[in-house]
C-alpha positions as CSV (number, residue, x, y, z in Angstrom):
1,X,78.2,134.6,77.0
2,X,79.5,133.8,73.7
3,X,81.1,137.1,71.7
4,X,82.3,136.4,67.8
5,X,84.7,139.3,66.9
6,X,84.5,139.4,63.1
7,X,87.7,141.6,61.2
8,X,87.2,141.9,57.5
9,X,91.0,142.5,56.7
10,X,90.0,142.7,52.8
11,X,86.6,143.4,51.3
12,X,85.1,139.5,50.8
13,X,82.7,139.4,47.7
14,X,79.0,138.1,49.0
15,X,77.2,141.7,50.2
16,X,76.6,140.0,53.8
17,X,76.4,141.0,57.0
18,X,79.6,139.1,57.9
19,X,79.4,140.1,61.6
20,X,75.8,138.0,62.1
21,X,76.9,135.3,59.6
22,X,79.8,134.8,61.9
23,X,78.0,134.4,64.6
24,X,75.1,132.2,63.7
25,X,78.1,130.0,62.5
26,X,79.8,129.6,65.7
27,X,77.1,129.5,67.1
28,X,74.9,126.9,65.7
29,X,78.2,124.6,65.7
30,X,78.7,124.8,69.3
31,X,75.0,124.2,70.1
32,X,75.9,120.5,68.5
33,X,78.6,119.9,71.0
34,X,79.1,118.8,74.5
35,X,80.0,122.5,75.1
36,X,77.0,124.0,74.1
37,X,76.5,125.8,77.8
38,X,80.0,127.8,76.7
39,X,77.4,130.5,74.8
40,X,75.5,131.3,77.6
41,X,78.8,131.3,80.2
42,X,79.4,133.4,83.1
43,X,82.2,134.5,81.2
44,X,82.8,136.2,78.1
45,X,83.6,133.1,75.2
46,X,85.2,135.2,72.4
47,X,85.8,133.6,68.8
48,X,87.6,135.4,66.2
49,X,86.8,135.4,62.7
50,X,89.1,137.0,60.3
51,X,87.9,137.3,56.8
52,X,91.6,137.6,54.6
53,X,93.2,136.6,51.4
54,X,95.6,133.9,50.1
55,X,98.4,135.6,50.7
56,X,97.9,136.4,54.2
57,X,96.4,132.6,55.1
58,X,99.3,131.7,53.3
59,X,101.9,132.9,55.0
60,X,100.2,131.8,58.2
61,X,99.7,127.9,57.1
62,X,103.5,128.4,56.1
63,X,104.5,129.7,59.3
64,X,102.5,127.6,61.5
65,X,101.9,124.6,59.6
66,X,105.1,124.4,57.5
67,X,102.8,124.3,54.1
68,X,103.6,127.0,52.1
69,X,100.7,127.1,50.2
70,X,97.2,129.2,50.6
71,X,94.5,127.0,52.6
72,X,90.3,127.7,52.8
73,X,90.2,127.8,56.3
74,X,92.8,127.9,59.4
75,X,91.8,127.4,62.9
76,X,93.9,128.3,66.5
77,X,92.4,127.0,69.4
78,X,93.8,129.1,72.3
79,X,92.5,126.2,75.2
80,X,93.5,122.8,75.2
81,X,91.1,120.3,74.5
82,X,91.1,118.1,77.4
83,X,89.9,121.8,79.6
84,X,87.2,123.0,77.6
85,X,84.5,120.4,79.9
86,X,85.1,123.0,82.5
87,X,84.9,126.4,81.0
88,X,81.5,126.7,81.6
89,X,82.3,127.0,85.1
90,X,85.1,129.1,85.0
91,X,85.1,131.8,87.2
92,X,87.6,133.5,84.6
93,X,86.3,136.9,83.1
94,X,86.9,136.3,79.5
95,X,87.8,133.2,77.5
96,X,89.5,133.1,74.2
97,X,88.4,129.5,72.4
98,X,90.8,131.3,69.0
99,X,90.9,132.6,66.0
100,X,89.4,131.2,62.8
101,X,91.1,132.8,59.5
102,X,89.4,132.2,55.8
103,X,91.0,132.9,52.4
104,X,88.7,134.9,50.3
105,X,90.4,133.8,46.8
106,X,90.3,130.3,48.0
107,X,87.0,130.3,49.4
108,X,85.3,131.8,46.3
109,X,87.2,129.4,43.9
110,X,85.6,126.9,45.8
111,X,82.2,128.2,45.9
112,X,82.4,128.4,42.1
113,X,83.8,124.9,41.6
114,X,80.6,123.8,43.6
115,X,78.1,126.1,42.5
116,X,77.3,127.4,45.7
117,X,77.4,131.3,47.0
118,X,80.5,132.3,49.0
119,X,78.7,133.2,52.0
120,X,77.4,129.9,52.2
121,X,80.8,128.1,51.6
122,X,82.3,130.5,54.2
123,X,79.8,129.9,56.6
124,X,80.5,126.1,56.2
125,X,84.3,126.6,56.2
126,X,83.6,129.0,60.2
127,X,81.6,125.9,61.3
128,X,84.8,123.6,60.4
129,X,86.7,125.9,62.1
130,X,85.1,126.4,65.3
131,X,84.5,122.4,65.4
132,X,88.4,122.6,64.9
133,X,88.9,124.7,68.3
134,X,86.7,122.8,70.2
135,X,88.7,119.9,69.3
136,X,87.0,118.3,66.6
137,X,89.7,116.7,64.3
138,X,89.4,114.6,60.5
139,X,92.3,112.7,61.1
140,X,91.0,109.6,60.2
141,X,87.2,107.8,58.4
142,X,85.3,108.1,62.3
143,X,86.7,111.3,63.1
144,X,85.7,112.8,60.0
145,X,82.6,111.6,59.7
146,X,81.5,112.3,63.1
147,X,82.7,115.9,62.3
148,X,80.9,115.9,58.8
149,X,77.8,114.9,60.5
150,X,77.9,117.9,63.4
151,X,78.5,120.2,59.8
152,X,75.8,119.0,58.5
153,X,73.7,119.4,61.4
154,X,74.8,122.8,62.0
155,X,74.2,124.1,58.2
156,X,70.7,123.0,58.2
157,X,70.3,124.7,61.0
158,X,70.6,128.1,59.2
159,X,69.1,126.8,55.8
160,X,72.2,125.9,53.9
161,X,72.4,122.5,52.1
162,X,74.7,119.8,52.8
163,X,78.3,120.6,51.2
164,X,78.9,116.6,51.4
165,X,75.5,115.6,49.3
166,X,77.6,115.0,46.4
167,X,80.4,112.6,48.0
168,X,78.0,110.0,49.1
């Protein structure tokens, strides 16, 4: 069974139910992956979402990515990539995929520059990130377009436009 903890560390701006925004998010991106029985598991699948600030994401991208400099959106997978096939069938009582962690300042600066709403950029930036901990990467043209697409995909899903429109 998939759980999404949500932790509001500071108060975000869009007057959302964060906790069920998170969770359609996660959701709807793993329903587009090979991993899609993880949600309805034996055991408990747990995501967490912390909504922060600059400074916090800072000091993590810093401290774990060496870039001292705030980001949107970071992910930590907590289980390797080449394991998550079999997690379905884990007889394993609970199962952390990670933690996803968004920058509120950064997030809404980037919602303005694309004249979008926040919650909609943030929902976008959870969908990255939980593609991110099930291994999805942009490291190069294929593997970030076959991401992009799966975003996409997942967005429509729950009614938001695609955030690449304007690239192509």
């Amino acid at each position: 069974m998939l759980v999404v903890e949500t932790h509001e560390a500071t108060p975000w701006p869009d007057p959302l139910d964060w906790e069920t925004r998170a969770a359609e998010a996660v959701a709807a991106a793993l329903a587009l992956t090979p991993y899609a029985a993880l949600a309805n598991a034996a055991p408990l699948v747990e995501v967490a979402v912390r909504l922060s600030d600059d400074a916090e994401v800072q000091t993590l991208n810093r401290d774990f990515r060496g870039k001292d400099k705030p980001t949107n959106v970071l992910s930590f997978p907590q289980v390797q990539a080449d394991l998550l096939e079999g997690l379905a069938n884990s007889d394993d009582g609970e199962i952390l995929l990670g933690d996803i962690v968004l920058a509120r300042e950064t997030c809404a600066r980037e919602a303005g520059e694309k004249a979008i709403s926040t919650g909609d950029h943030a929902t976008h930036l959870i969908v990255h990130g939980t593609l991110h901990l099930l291994g999805y990467d942009h490291g190069d043209d294929a593997s970030a377009g076959a991401m992009e697409a799966l975003e996409v995909k997942a967005l429509a899903s729950l009614g938001i436009a695609n955030p690449y429109a304007d690239q192509d």
